[in-house]
C-alpha positions in Angstrom: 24.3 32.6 -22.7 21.8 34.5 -20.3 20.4 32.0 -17.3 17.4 32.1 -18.6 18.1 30.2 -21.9 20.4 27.5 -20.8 18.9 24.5 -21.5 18.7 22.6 -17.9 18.4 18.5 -18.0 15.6 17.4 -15.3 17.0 14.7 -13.3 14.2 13.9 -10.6 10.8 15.2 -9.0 10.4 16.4 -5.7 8.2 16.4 -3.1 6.3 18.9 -4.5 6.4 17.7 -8.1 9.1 19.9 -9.6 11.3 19.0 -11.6 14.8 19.5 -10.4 17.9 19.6 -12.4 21.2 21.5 -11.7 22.6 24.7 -14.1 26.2 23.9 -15.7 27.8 25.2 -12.4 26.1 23.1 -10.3 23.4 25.0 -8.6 20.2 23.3 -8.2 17.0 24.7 -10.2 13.3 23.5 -9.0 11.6 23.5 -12.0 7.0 23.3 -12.2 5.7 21.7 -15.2 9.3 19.4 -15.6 9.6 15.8 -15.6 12.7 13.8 -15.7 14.0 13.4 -18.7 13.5 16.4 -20.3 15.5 19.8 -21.2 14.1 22.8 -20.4 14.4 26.2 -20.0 13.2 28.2 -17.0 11.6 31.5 -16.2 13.3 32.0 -12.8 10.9 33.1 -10.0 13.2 32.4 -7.0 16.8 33.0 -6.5 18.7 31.8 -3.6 22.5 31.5 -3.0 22.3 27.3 -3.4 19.1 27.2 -5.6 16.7 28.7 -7.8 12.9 28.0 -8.2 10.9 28.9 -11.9 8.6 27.3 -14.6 9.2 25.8 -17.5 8.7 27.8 -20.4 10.3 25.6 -23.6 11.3 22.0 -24.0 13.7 20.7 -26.1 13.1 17.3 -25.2 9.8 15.8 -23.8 9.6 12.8 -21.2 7.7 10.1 -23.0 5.6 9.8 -19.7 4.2 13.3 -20.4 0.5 12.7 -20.7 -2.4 15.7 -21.5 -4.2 16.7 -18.3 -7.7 15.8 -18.4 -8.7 18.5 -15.9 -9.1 22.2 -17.8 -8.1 23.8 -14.6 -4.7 22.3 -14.3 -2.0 24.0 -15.2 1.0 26.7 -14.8 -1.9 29.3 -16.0 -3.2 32.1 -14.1 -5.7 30.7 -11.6 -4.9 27.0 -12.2 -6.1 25.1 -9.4 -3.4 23.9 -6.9 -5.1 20.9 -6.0 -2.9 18.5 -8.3 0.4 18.8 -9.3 0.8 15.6 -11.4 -1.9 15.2 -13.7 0.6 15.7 -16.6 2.3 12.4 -16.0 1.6 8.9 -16.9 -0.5 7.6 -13.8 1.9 4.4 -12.8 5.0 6.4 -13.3 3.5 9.0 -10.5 3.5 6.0 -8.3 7.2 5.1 -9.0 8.2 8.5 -8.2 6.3 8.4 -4.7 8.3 5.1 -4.3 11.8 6.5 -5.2 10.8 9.3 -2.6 10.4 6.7 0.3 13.1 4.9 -0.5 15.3 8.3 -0.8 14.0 9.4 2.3 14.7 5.9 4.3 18.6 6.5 3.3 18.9 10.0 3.3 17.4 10.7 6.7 17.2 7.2 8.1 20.5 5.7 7.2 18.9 2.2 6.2 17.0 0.1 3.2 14.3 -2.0 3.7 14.9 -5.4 2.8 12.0 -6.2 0.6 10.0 -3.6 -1.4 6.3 -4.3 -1.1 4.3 -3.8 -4.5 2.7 -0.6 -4.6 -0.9 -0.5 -3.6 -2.9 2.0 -6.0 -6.3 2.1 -7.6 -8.5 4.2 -10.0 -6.6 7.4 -10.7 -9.6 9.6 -11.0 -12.7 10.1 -9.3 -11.1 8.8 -6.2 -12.0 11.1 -3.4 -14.5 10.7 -1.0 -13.7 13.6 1.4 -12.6 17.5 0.2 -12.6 20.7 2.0 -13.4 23.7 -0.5 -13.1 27.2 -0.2 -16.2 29.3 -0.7 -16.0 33.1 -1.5 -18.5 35.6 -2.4 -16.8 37.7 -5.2 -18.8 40.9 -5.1 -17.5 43.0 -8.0 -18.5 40.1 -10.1 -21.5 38.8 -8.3 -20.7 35.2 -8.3 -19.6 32.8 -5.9 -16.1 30.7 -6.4 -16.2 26.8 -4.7 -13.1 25.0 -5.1 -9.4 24.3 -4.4 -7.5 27.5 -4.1 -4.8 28.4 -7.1 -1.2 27.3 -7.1 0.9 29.1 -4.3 -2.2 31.5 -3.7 -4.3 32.1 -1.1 -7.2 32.8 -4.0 -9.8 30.3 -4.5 -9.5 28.7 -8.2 -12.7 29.6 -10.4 -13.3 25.9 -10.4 -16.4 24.1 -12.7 -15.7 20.7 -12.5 -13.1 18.4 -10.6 -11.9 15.2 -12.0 -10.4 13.3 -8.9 -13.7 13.9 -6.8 -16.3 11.7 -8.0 -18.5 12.5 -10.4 -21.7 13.3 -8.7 -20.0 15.8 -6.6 -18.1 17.3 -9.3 -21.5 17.7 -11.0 -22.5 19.4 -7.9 -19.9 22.6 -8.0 -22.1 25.1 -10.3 -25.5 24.0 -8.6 -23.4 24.6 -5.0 -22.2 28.1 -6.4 -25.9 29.4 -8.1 -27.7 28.1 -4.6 -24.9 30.3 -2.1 -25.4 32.7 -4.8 -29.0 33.2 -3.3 -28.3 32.9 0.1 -28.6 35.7 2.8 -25.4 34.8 4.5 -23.4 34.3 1.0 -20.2 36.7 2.4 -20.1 34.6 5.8 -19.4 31.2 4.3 -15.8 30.3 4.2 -15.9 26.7 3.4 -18.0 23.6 2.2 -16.2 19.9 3.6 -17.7 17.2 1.5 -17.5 13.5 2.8 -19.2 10.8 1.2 -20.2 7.3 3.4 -21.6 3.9 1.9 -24.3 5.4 -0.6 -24.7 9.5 1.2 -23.2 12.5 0.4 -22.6 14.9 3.0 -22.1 18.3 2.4 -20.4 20.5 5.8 -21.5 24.4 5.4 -18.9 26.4 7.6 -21.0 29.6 8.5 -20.0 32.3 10.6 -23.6 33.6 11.7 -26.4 31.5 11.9 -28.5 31.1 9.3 -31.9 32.6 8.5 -34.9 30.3 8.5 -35.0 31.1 4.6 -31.3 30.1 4.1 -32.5 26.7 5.5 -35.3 26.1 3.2 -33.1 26.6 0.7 -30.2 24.2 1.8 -33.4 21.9 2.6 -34.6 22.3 -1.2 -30.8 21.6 -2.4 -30.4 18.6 -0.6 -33.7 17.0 -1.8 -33.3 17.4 -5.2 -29.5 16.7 -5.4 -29.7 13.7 -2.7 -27.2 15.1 -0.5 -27.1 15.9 3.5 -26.7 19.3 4.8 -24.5 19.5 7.9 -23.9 22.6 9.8 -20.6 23.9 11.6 -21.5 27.5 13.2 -18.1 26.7 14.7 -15.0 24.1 15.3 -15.6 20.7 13.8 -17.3 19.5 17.5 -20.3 22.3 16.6 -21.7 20.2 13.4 -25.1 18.7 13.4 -27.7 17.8 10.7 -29.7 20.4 9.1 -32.3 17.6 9.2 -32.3 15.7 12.2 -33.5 12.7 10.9 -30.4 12.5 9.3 -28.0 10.1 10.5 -24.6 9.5 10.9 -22.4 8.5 8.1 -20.6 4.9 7.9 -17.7 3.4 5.9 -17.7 -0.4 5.9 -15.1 -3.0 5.7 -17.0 -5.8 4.4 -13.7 -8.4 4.8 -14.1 -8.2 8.4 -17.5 -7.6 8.7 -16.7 -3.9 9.9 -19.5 -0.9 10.2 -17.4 2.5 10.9 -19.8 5.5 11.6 -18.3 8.4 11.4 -19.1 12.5 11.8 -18.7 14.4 8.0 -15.9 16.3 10.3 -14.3 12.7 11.7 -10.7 12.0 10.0 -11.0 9.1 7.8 -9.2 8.2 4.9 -9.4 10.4 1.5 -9.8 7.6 -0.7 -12.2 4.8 0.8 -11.3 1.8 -1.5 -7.3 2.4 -1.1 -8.4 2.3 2.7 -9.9 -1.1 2.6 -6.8 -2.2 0.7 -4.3 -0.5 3.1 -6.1 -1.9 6.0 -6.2 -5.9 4.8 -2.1 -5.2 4.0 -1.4 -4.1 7.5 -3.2 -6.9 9.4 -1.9 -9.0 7.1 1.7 -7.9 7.3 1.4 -8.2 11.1 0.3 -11.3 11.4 -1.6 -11.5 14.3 -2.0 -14.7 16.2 -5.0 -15.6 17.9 -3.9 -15.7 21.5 -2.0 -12.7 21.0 -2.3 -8.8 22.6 -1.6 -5.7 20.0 -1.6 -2.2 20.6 -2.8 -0.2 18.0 -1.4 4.0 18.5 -3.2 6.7 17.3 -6.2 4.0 16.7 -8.5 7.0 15.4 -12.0 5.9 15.1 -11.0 2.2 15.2 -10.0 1.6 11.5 -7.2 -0.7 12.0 -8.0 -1.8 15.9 -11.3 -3.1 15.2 -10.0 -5.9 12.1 -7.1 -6.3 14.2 -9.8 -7.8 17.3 -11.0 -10.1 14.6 -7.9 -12.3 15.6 -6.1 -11.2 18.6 -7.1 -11.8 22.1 -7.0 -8.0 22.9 -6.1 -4.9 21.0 -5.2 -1.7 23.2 -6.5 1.3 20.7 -5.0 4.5 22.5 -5.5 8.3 20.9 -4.8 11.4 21.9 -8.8 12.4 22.8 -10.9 11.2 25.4 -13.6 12.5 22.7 -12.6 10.0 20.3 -11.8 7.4 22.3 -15.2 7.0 23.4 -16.3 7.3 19.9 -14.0 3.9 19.2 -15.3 1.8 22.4 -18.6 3.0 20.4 -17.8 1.6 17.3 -16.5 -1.4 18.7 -19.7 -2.1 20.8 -21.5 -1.7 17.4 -19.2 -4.1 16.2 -19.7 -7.0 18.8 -16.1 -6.2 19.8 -16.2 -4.5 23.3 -14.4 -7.8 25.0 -11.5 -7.9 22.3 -10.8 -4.1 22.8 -9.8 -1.6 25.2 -9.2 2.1 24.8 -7.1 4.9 26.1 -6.8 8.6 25.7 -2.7 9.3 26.1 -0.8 12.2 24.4 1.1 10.3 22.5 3.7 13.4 21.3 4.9 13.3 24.5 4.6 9.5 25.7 8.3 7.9 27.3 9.8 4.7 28.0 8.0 4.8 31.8 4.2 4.7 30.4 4.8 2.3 27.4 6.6 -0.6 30.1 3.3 0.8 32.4 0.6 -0.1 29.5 1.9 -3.5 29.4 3.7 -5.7 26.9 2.2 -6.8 23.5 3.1 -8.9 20.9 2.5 -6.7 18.0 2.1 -2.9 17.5 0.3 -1.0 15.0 1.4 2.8 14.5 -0.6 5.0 12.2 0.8 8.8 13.0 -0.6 12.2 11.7 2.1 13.6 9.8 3.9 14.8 12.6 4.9 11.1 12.9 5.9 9.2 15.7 9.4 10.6 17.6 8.3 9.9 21.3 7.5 6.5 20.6 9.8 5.2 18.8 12.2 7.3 21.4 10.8 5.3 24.2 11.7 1.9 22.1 15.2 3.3 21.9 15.4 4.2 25.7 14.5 0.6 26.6 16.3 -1.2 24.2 19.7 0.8 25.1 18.5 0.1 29.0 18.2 -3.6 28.0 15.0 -3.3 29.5 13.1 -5.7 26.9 16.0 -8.6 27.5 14.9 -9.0 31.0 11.2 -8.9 31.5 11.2 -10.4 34.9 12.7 -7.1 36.1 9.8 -4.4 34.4 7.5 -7.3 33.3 7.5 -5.9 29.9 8.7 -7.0 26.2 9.5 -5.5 23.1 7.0 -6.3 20.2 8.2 -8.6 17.7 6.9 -6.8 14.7 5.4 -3.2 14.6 3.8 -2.1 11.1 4.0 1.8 10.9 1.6 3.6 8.6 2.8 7.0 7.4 1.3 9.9 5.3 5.0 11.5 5.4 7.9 10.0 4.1 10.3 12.1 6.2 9.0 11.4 9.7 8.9 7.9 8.9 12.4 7.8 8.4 13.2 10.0 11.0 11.2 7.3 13.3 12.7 4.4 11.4 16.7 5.6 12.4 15.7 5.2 15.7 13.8 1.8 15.5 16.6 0.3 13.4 19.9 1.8 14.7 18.8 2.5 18.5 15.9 0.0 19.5 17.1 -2.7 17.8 14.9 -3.6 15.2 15.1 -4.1 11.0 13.3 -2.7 8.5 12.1 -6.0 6.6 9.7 -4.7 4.4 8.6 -1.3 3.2 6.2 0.4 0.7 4.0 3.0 -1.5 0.2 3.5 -0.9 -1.3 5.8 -3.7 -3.9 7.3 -1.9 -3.7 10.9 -3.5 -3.1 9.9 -7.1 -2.4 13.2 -9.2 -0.7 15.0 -5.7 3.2 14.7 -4.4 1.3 13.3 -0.8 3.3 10.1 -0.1 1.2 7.4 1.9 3.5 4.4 3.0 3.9 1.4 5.1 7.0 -0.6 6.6 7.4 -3.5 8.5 9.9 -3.5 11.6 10.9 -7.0 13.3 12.9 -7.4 16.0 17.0 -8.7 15.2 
C-alpha cells in the first residue's frame, strides 16, 4: 500500500496541536487536523529520516471529542488563520491535553512527578482575550486592507472578518478598522494594530512608520469617538507610544480581592486573559502561604502583579526585573497602592544572576518566580550551587537561607522542567504540587504553576 493511504492511529497531541501517530514501521508522523483516537490518512508535506509531517485528508474513525469550529476562518484551508489550532476539540479535553503535556514534560526533561496535581484553572473559552497584536497590510492589486492574525505556517496576513476568542466588541471592530485604514494617507506604512483592553477602555496601538498627516488624525480622532476606543500611537519601539488624545489616560487592570489598581501602558506585558489572571494570581499567593512577619522575593515582578497582593501580608516583598524602566513603574504602582513601606524594587539581569548576588540580596522566606519563556536557568542554578556548597545549612557563615517554598509560574512547559531538575535533584527541594492554567484556550500555549518545598 502507497504511504499515503495507510491508515495511521493518532495516539497524542503535541505542542503544536498535531496529531502524532507512528506508520507500521515505527516512524513518527505529525499529523494537523488529528486528534487522538482517530485513523487517518495523511497528505505528507515533510519527510525526514525519523519523522514525517502532513494533514489529514480522510478519517476512518472520528474522536468523539471532535467538535465543529465556530470560527469560519479556522481551518486546514487556504488562508485559514493561524491564530488557533484547537478550536476543533471539545473545550475541557483541550485543557487535559495541556495537562498531559506538563506532566510529560516534568518526566521527560525533569526526571520527577509532582506529588499532587492541582485542578486546572480555566474560564470562558471564547471571547477571552483582552490584549492582540494584528498585522495590517495594504493589499494594492485588490484595494483593501487585511487586519488579523497571519495564516497557518505563513508569513501572509489571514483575510480575517470576525474573531471569536477576542471579545466581541473588538471583533466587531475588524471591518470598521479595515474601511477606516482604507482611507488613510499612510495606509502602506502601517504594519500593525496592538489592541489591549483595561477595566471598561479599549485601546487600540497604531504602529506607523511615518508620522501621520493632520488629516490621518482627524480621522483616527472620528474612529475613536464613534467606536469608544483610544487611539495610541507607536512611530517607533513600544517606549515611543503616547495618546492620540492627551486627555487620555493610562489604562488599569484591577484586582478587586486585594484592593489592587494596576495602570499599565497598551504596550506594558500583562496577562492575555484578565479574568484567568485574577484567578492565577489568588492561587499563587495562596499556594505560598505567606505569613505576616515574613520577607518574599518576587523575580521577574513585571509591573507588580503578584508583588503587590503578596505586600498585602508579608512584611516585605523584594520585586526585582530586569529594567530600571519598569521597576520604577512598580515602586509607582505600589505608591498608588498605599504599599511603598511593604515593597522594595530592583533592576537585576536576572539571565545571568549567580549564587554570589542571590546570598547578597538577602534571605527570604518565600520566593515567587514568574519567567518569560526563556524560563529561569540562572536562578534555579544559583539554588543548586548553594545547596551542593551547603551554604543554606549554615547561615551564620553567609547569613543567608534557602526559602522554604518557591511557587514558579511558567508560560513554557519545557523550561519549567528544565528549571525543576535542578530545584529537585540539585538544590534540594520537591515538587509538591503542580498544574494547568488555561489562559489561551483554543492554542497549544501551556500556562502552568508548581509548588517547590524544601526536603
Amino acid at each position: 500500500m502507497a504511504p499515503q493511504e495507510e491508515w495511521i492511529a493518532v495516539e497524542s497531541l503535541d505542542l503544536e496541536g498535531q496529531g502524532v501517530g507512528h506508520r507500521a514501521d515505527g516512524k513518527v508522523v505529525f499529523i494537523e487536523g488529528a486528534l487522538p483516537g482517530e485513523r487517518v490518512q495523511v497528505q505528507i508535506a515533510r519527510r525526514k529520516n525519523q519523522w514525517e509531517q502532513g494533514h489529514a485528508t480522510a478519517w476512518s474513525r472520528e474522536s468523539a471529542l471532535r467538535v465543529p469550529a465556530r470560527c469560519p476562518h479556522f481551518g486546514l484551508h487556504a488562508g485559514a488563520c493561524g491564530g488557533c489550532k484547537m478550536q476543533h476539540l471539545e473545550a475541557g479535553a483541550q485543557v487535559a491535553v495541556k495537562q498531559r503535556a506538563l506532566e510529560d514534560n516534568l518526566a521527560h526533561l525533569g526526571k520527577l512527578s509532582p506529588e499532587r496535581v492541582l485542578r486546572a484553572i480555566e474560564g470562558p473559552a471564547w471571547g477571552y482575550r483582552d490584549r492582540a497584536r494584528l498585522s495590517v497590510r495594504f493589499v494594492a492589486k485588490k484595494g483593501e486592507v487585511l487586519i488579523g492574525f497571519h495564516e497557518r505556517k505563513s508569513r501572509y496576513i489571514a483575510d480575517m472578518r470576525e474573531c471569536h476568542v477576542l471579545a466581541a466588541d473588538v471583533s466587531a471592530l475588524l471591518v470598521p478598522l479595515r474601511r477606516l485604514i482604507e482611507h488613510l494617507d499612510q495606509r502602506d506604512r502601517l504594519p500593525q494594530i496592538e489592541l489591549a483592553r483595561g477595566d471598561g477602555v479599549t485601546a487600540l496601538v497604531l504602529r506607523h512608520l511615518e508620522p501621520l498627516s493632520a488629516a490621518d488624525r482627524v480621522r483616527l480622532g472620528e474612529f475613536a469617538q464613534v467606536h469608544a476606543v483610544q487611539w495610541w500611537l507607536q512611530p517607533a519601539g513600544p517606549d515611543s507610544v503616547q495618546p492620540l488624545n492627551p486627555a487620555d489616560a493610562t489604562l488599569a487592570y484591577r484586582l478587586p480581592e486585594y484592593g489592587i489598581t494596576m495602570p499599565f501602558k497598551p504596550t506594558d506585558f500583562t496577562q492575555v486573559n484578565a479574568g484567568i489572571n485574577r484567578v492565577l494570581v489568588d492561587r499563587a499567593v495562596r499556594l505560598l502561604g505567606v505569613q505576616a512577619a515574613e520577607r518574599v522575593i518576587d523575580w521577574f515582578c513585571g509591573l507588580g502583579n503578584f508583588t503587590l497582593p503578596l505586600a498585602r501580608t508579608a512584611s516585605q516583598v523584594l520585586g526585582i526585573e530586569g529594567s530600571a524602566t519598569l521597576v520604577q513603574r512598580a515602586r509607582d504602582n505600589a505608591a498608588l497602592n498605599g504599599l511603598s513601606g511593604r515593597t522594595v524594587f530592583e533592576a537585576r539581569n536576572l539571565f545571568e544572576i549567580d549564587a554570589e548576588a542571590v546570598v547578597a540580596l538577602g534571605s527570604a522566606h518565600r520566593w515567587l518566580i514568574d519567567p518569560p519563556r526563556e524560563g529561569a536557568f540562572a536562578l534555579a542554578k544559583a539554588l543548586a550551587d548553594l545547596h551542593q556548597a551547603g551554604l543554606e545549612s549554615t547561615p551564620s557563615a553567609t547569613g543567608w537561607t534557602a526559602p522554604q517554598r518557591i511557587v514558579y509560574v511558567s508560560c513554557n512547559p519545557a523550561t519549567l522542567a528544565r528549571d525543576a531538575g535542578l530545584l529537585v535533584h540539585q538544590a534540594g527541594y520537591r515538587c509538591s504540587a503542580a498544574g494547568v492554567v488555561n489562559m489561551f484556550p483554543h492554542t497549544a500555549h501551556v500556562e502552568s504553576i508548581a509548588v517547590f518545598d524544601r526536603t
